[in-house]
C-alpha positions in Angstrom: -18.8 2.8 3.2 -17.6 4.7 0.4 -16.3 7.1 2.6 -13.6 4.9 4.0 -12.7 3.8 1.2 -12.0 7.7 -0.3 -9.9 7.6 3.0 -7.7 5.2 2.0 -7.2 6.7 -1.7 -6.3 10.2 0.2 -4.2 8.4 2.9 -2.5 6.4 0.1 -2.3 9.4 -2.1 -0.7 11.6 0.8 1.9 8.4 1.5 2.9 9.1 -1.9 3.4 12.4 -1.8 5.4 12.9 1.2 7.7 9.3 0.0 8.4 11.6 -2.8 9.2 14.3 -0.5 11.6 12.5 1.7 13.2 11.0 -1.1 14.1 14.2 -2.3 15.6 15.4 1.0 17.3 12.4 1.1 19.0 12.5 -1.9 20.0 16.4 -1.3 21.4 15.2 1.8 23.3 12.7 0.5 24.8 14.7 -2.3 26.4 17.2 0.5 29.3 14.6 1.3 29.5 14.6 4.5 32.3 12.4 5.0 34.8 14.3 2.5 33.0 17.7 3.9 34.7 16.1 7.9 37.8 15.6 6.2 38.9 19.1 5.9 39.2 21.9 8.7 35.8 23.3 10.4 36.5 26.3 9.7 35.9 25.0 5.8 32.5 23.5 6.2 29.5 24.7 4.6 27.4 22.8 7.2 28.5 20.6 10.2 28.8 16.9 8.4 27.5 15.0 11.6 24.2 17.3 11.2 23.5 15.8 7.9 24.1 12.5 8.8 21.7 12.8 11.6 19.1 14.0 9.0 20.1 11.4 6.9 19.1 8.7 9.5 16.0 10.4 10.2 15.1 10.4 6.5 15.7 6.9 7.0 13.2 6.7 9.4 10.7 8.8 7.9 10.7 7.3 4.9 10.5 3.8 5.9 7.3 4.7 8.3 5.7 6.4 5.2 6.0 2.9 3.2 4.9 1.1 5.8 1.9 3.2 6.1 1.7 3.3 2.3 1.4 -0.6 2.4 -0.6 -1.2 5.4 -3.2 1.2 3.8 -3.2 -0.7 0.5 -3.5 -3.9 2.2 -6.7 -2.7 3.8 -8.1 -1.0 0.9 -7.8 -4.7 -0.7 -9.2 -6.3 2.3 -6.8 -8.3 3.0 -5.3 -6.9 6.0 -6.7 -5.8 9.4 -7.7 -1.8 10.2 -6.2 -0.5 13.3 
């Protein structure tokens, strides 16, 4: 069964990788402002502030999926979890 278990060391590597990569976003996203960017005049904003909070929720989102998969993948690589 070696080849599961290089399956999970790729599908835990991957989770890494793409935690990193969200993280990244997210903190770009957050580093726009885009509260004190709604506080002036539209015709001032670089980028419409309620788009970047919409990404920023589905960073969120993305990022908490990709530790949960991260975790349930070393859980079963342990053995001490259940494989869906």
């Amino acid at each position: 069964m070696s080849t599961r278990s290089g399956d999970d060391g790729l599908e835990i590597e991957l989770a890494v990788e793409l935690e990193v990569e969200v993280e990244a976003e997210l903190s770009l996203a957050e580093s726009s402002h885009p509260r004190e960017a709604a506080e002036l005049p539209p015709t001032e904003w670089l980028f419409d502030p309620v788009d970047i909070e919409r990404e920023e929720v589905e960073l969120r989102n993305i990022l908490e999926a990709v530790q949960e998969l991260k975790s349930r993948s070393i859980r079963v690589r342990r053995g001490s979890g259940e494989s869906d």
